[in-house]
N, CA, C and O atoms as CSV, one atom per row, in Angstrom:
chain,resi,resn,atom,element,x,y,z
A,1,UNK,N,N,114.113,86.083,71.385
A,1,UNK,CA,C,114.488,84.869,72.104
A,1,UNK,C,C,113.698,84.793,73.424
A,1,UNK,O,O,113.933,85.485,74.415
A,2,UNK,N,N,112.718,83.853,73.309
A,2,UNK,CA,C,112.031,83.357,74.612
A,2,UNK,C,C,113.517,83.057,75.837
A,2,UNK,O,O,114.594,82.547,75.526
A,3,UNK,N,N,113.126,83.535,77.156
A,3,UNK,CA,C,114.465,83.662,78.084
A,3,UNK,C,C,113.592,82.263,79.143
A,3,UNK,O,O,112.550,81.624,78.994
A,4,UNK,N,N,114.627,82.279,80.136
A,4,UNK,CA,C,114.290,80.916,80.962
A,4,UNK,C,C,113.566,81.765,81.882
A,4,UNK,O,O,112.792,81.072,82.541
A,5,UNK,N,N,113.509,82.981,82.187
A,5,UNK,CA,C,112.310,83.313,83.158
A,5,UNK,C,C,111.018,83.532,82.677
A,5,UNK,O,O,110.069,83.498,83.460
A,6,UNK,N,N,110.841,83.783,81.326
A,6,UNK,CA,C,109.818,83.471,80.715
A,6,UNK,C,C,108.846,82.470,80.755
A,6,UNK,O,O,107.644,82.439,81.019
A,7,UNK,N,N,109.882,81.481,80.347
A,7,UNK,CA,C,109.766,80.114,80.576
A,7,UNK,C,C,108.823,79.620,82.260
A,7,UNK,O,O,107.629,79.428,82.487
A,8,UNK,N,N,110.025,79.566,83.120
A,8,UNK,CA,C,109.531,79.739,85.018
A,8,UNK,C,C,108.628,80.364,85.278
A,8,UNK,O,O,107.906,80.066,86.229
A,9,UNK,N,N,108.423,81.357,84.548
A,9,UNK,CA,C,107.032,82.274,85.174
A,9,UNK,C,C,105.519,81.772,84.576
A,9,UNK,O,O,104.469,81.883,85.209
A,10,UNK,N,N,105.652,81.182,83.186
A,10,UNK,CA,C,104.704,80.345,82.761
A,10,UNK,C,C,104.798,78.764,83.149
A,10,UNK,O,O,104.244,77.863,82.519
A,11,UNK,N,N,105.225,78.680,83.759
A,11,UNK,CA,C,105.252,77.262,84.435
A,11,UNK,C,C,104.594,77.981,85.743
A,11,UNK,O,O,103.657,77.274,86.115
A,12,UNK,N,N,104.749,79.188,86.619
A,12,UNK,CA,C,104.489,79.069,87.758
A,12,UNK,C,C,102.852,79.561,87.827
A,12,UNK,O,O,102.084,79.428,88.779
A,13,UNK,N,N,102.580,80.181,86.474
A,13,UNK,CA,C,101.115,80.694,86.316
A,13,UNK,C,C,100.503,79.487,86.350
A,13,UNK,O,O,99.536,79.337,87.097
A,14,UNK,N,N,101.005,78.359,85.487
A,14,UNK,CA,C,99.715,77.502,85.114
A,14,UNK,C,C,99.829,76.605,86.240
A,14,UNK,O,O,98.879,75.827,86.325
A,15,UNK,N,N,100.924,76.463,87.334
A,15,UNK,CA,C,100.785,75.898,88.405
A,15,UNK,C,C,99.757,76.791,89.242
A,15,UNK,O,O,98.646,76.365,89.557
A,16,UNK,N,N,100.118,77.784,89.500
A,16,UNK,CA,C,98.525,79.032,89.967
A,16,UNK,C,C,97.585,78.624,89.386
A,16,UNK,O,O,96.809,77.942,90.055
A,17,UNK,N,N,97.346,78.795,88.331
A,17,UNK,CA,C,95.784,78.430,87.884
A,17,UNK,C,C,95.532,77.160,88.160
A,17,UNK,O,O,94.376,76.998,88.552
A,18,UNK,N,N,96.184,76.182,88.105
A,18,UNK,CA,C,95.581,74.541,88.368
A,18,UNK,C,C,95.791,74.274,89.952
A,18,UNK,O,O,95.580,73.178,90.471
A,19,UNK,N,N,96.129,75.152,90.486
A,19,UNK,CA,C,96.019,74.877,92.381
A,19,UNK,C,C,96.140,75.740,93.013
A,19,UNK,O,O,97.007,75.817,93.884
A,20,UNK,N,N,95.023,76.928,92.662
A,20,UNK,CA,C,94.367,78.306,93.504
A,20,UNK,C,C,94.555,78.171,95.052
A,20,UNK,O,O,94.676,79.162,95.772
A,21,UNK,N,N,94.579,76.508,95.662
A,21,UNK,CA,C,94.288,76.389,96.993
A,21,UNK,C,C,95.860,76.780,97.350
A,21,UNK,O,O,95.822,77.288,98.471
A,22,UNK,N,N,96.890,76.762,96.986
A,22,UNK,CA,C,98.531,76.828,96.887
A,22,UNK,C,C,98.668,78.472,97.556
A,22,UNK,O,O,99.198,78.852,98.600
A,23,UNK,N,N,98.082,79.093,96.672
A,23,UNK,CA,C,98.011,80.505,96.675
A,23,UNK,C,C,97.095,80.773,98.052
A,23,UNK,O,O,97.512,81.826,98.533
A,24,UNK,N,N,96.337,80.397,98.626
A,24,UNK,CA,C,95.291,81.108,99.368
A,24,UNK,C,C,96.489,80.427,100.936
A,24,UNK,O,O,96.814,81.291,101.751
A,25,UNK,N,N,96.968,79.067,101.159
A,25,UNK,CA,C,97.849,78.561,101.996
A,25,UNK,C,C,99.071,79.759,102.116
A,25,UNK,O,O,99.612,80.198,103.131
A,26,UNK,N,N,99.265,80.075,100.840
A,26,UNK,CA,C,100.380,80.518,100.854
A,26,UNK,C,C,100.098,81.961,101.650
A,26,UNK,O,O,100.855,82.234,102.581
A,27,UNK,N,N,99.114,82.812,101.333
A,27,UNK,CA,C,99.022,84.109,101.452
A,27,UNK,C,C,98.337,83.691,103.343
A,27,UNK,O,O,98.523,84.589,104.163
A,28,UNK,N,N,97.674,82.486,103.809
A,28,UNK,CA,C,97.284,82.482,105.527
A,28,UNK,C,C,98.790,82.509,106.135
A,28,UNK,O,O,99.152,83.188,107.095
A,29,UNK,N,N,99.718,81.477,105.239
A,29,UNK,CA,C,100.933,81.328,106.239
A,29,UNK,C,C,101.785,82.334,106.421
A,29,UNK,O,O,102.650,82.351,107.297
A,30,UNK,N,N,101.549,83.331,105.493
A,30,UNK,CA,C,102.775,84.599,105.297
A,30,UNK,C,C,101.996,85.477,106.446
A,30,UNK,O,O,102.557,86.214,107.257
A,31,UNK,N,N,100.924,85.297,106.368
A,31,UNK,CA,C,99.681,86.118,107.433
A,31,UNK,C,C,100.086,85.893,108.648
A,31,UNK,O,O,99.897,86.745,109.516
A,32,UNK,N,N,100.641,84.846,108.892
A,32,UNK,CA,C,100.974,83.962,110.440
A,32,UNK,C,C,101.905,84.415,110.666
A,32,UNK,O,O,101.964,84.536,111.890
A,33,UNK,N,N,103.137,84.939,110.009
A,33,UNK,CA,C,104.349,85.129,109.795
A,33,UNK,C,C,104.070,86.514,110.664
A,33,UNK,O,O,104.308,86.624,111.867
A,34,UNK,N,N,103.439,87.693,109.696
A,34,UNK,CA,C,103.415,89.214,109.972
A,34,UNK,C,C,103.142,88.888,110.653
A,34,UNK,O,O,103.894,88.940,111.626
A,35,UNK,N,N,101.796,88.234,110.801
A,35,UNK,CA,C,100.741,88.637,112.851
A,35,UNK,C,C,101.721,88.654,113.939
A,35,UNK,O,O,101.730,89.458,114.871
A,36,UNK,N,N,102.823,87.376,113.671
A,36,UNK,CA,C,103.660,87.838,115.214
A,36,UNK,C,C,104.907,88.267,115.128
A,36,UNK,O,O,105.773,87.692,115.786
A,37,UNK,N,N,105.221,89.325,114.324
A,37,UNK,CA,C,105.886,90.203,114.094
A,37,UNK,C,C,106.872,90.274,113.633
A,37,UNK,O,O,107.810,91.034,113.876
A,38,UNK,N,N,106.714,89.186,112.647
A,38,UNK,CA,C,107.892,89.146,111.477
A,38,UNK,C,C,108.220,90.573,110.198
A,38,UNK,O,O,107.593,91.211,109.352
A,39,UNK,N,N,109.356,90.502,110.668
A,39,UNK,CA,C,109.599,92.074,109.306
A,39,UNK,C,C,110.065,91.408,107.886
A,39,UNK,O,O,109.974,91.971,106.795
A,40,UNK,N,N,110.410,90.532,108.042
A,40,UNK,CA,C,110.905,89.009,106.698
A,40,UNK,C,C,111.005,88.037,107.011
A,40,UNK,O,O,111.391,87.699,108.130
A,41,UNK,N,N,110.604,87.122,105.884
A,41,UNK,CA,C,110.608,85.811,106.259
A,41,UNK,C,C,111.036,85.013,104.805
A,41,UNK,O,O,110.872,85.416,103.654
A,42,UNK,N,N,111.694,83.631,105.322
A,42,UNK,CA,C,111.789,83.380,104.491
A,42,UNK,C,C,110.937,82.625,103.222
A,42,UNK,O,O,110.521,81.535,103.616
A,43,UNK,N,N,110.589,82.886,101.903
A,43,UNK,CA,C,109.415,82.072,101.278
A,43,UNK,C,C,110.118,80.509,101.014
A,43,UNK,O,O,109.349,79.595,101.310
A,44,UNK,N,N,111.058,80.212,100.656
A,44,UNK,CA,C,110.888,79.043,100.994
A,44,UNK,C,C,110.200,78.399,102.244
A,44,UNK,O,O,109.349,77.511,102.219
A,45,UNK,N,N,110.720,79.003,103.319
A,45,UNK,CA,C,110.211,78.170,105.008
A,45,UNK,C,C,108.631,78.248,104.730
A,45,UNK,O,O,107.948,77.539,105.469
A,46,UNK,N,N,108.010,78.954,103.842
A,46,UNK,CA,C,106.310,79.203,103.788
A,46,UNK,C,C,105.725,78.297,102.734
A,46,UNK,O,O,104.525,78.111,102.533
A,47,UNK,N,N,107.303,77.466,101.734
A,47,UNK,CA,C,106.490,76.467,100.911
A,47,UNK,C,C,106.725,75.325,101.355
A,47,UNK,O,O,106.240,74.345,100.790
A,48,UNK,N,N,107.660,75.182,102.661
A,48,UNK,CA,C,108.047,74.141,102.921
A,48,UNK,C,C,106.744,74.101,103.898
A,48,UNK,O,O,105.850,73.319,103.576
A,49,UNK,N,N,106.575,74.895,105.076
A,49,UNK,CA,C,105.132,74.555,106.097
A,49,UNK,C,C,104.041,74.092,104.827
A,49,UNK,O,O,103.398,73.076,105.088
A,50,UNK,N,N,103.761,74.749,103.447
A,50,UNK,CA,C,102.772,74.028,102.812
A,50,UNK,C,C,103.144,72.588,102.244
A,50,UNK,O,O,102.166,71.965,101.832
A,51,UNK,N,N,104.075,72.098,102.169
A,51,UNK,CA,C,104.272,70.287,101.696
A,51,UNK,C,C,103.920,69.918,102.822
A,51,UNK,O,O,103.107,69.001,102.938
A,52,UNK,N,N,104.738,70.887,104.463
A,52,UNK,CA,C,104.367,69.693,105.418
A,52,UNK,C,C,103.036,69.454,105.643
A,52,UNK,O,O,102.313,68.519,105.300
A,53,UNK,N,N,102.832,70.439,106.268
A,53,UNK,CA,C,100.993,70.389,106.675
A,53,UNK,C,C,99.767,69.952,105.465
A,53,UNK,O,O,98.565,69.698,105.549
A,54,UNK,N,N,100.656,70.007,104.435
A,54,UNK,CA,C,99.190,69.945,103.361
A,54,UNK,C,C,99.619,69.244,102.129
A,54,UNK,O,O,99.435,69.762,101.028
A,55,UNK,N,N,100.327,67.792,102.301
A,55,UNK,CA,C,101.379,67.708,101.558
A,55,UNK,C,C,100.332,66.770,100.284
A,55,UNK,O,O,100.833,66.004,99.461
A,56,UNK,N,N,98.898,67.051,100.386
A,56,UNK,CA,C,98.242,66.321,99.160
A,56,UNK,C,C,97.703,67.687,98.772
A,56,UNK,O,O,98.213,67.875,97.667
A,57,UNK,N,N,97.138,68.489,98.991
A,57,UNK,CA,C,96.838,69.915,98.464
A,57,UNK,C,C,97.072,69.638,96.930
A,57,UNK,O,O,98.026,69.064,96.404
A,58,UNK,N,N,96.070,70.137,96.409
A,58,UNK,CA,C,95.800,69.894,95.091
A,58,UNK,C,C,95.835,68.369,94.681
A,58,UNK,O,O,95.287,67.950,93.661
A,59,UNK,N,N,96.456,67.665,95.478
A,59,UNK,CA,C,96.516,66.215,94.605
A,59,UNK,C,C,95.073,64.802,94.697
A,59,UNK,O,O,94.003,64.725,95.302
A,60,UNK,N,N,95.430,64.375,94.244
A,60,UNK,CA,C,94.672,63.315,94.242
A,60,UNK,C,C,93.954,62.506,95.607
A,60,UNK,O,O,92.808,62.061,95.666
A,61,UNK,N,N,94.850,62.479,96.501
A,61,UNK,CA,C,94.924,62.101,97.569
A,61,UNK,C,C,95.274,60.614,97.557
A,61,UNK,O,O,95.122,59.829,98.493
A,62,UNK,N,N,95.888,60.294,96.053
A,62,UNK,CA,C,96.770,59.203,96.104
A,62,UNK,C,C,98.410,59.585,95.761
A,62,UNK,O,O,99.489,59.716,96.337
A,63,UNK,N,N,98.056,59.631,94.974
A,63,UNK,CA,C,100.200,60.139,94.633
A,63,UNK,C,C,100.474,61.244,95.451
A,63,UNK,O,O,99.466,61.489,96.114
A,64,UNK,N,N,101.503,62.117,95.730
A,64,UNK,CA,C,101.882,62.803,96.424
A,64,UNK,C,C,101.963,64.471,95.508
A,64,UNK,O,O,102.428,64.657,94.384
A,65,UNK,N,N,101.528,65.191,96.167
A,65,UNK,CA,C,101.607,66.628,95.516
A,65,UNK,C,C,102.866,67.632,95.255
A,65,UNK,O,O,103.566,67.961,96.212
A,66,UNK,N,N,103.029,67.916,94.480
A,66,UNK,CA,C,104.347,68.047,94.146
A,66,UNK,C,C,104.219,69.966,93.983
A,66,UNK,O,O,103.174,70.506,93.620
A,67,UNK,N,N,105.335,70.647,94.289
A,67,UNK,CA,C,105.426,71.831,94.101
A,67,UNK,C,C,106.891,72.104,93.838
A,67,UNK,O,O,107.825,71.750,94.556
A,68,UNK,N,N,106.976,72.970,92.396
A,68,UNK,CA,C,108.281,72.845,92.300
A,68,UNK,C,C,109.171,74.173,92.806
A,68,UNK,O,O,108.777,75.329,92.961
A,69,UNK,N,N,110.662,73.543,93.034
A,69,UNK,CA,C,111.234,75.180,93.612
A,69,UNK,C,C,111.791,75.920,93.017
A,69,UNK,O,O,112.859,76.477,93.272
A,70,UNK,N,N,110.782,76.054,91.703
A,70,UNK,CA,C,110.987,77.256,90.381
A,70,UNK,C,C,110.015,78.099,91.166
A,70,UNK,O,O,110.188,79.317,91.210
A,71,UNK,N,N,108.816,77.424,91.903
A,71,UNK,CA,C,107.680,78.260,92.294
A,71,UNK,C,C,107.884,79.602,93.263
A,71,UNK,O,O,107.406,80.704,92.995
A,72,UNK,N,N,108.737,79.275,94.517
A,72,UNK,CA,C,108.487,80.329,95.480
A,72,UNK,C,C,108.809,81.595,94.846
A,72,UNK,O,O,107.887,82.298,94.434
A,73,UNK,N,N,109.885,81.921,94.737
A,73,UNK,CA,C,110.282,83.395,94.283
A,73,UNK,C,C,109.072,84.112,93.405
A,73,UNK,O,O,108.695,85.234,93.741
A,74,UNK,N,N,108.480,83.446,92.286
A,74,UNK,CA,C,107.593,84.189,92.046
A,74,UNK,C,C,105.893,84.323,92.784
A,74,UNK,O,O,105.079,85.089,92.269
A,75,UNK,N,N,105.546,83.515,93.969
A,75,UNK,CA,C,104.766,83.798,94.866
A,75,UNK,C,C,105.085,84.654,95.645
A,75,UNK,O,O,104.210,85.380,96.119
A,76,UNK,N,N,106.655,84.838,96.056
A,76,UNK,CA,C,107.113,85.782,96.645
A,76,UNK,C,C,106.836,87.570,96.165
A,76,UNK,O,O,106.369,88.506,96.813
A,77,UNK,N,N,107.249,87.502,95.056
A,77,UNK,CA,C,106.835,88.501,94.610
A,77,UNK,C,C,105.515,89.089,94.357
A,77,UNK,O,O,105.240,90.248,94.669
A,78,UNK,N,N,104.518,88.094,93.661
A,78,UNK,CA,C,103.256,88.289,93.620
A,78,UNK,C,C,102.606,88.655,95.057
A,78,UNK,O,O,101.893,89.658,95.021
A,79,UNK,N,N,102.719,88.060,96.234
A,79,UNK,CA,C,102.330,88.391,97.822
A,79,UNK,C,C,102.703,90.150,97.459
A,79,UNK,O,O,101.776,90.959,97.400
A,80,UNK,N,N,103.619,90.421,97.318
A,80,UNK,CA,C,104.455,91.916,97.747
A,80,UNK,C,C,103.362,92.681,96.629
A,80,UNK,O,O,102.677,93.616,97.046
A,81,UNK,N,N,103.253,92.264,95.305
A,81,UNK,CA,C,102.650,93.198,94.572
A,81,UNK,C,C,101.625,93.194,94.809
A,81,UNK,O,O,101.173,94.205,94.270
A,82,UNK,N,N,100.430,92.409,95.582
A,82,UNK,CA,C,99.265,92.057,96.258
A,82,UNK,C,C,98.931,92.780,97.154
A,82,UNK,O,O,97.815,93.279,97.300
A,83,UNK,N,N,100.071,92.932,97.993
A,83,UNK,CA,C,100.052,93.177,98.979
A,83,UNK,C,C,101.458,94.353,99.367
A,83,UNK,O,O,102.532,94.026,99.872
A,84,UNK,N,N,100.975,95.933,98.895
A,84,UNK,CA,C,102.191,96.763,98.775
A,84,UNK,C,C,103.193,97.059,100.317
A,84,UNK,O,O,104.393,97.194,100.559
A,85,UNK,N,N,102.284,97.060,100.887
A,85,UNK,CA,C,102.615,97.569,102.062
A,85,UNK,C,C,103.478,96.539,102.902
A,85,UNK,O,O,104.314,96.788,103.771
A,86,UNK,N,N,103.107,95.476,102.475
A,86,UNK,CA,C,104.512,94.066,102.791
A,86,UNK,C,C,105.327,94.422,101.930
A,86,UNK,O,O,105.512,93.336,101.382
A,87,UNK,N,N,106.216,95.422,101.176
A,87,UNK,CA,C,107.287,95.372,100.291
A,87,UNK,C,C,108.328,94.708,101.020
A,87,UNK,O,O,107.996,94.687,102.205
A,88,UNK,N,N,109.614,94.071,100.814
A,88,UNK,CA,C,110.518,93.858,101.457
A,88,UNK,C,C,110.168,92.910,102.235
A,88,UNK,O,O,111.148,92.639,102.928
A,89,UNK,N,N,108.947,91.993,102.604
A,89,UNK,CA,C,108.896,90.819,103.407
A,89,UNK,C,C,109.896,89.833,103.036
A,89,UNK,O,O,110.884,89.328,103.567
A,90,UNK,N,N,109.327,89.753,102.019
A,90,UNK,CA,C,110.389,88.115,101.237
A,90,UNK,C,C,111.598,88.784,100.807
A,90,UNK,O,O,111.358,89.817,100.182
A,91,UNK,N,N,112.999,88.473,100.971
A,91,UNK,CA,C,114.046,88.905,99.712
A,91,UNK,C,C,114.495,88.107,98.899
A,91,UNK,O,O,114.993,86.985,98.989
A,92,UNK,N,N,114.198,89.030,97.804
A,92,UNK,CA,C,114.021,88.639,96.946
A,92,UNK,C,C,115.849,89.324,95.622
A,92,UNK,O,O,116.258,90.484,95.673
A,93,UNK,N,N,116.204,88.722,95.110
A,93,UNK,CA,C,117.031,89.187,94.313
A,93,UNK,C,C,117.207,89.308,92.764
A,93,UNK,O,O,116.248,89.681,92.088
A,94,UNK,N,N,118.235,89.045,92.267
A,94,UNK,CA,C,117.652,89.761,90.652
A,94,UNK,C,C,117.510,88.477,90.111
A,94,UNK,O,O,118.201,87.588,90.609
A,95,UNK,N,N,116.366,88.065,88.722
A,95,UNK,CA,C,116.647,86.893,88.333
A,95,UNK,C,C,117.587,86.616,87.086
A,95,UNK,O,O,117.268,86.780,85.908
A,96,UNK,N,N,118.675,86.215,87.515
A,96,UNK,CA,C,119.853,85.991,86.371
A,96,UNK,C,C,118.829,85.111,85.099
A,96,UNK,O,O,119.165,85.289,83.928
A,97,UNK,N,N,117.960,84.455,85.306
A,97,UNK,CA,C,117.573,83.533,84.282
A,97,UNK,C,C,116.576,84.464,83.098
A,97,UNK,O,O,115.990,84.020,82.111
A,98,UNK,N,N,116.625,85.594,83.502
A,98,UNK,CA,C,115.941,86.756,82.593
A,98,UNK,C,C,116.993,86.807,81.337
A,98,UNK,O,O,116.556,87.179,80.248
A,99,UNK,N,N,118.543,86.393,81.485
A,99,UNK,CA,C,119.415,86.789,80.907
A,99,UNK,C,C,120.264,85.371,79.223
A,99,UNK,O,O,120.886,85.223,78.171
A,100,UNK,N,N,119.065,84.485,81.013
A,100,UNK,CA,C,119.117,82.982,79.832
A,100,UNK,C,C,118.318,82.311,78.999
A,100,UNK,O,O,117.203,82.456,79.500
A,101,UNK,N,N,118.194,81.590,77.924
A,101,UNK,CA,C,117.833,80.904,77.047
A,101,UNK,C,C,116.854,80.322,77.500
A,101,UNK,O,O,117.133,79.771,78.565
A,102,UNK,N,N,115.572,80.150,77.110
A,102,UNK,CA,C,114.690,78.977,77.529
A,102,UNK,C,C,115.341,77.557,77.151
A,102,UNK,O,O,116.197,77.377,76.286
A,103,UNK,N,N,114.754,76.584,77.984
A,103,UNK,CA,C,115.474,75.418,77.920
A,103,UNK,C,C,114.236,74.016,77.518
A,103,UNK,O,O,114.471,72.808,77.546
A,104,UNK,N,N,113.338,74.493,77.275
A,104,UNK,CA,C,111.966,73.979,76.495
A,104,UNK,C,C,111.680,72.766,77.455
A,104,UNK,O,O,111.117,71.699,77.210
A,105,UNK,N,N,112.160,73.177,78.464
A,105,UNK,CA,C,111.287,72.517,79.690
A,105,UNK,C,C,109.599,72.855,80.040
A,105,UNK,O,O,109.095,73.972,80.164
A,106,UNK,N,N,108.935,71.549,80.150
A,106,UNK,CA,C,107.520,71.638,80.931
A,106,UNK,C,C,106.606,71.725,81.730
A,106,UNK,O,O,105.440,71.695,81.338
């Protein structure tokens, strides 16, 4: 049985692969975070500074760019495994949806 984090985590890859620039924002602003001496932070507050400041990023520069909030937690994690020595920046908790059904969402 395909599970719903299965599911979320391949939704959040092919959002990675189709907007690399997401990822590189993401990893300056967490940068901004440590430099002045943050021990955690929160990843939402780091996807929200990316809608504000960069809120066409990846898009067209007509419709509005959309990022969904299936995304952070697993940028969250990926930063930490990237980056070992930030363990424990983001907290992060267990994902109950490992436990659920995919829901054949796109």
């Amino acid at each position: 049985m395909r599970t719903r984090l299965e599911e979320m985590a391949d939704q959040a890859t092919a959002f990675h692969k189709k907007y690399p620039e997401v990822w590189d924002k993401f990893v300056e602003f967490t940068f901004d975070r440590v430099d002045k001496g943050y021990t955690n932070y929160s990843v939402k507050a780091i996807f929200e500074r990316i809608r504000w400041d960069i809120a066409n990023i990846g898009g067209d520069g007509v419709s509005e760019f959309k990022i969904g909030n299936n995304h952070p937690p697993f940028y969250a994690r990926r930063f930490m495994k990237m980056y070992p020595e930030h363990e424990g920046f983001f907290r992060t908790r267990i994902q109950k949806s490992a436990s659920e059904p995919a829901k054949g969402i796109l």
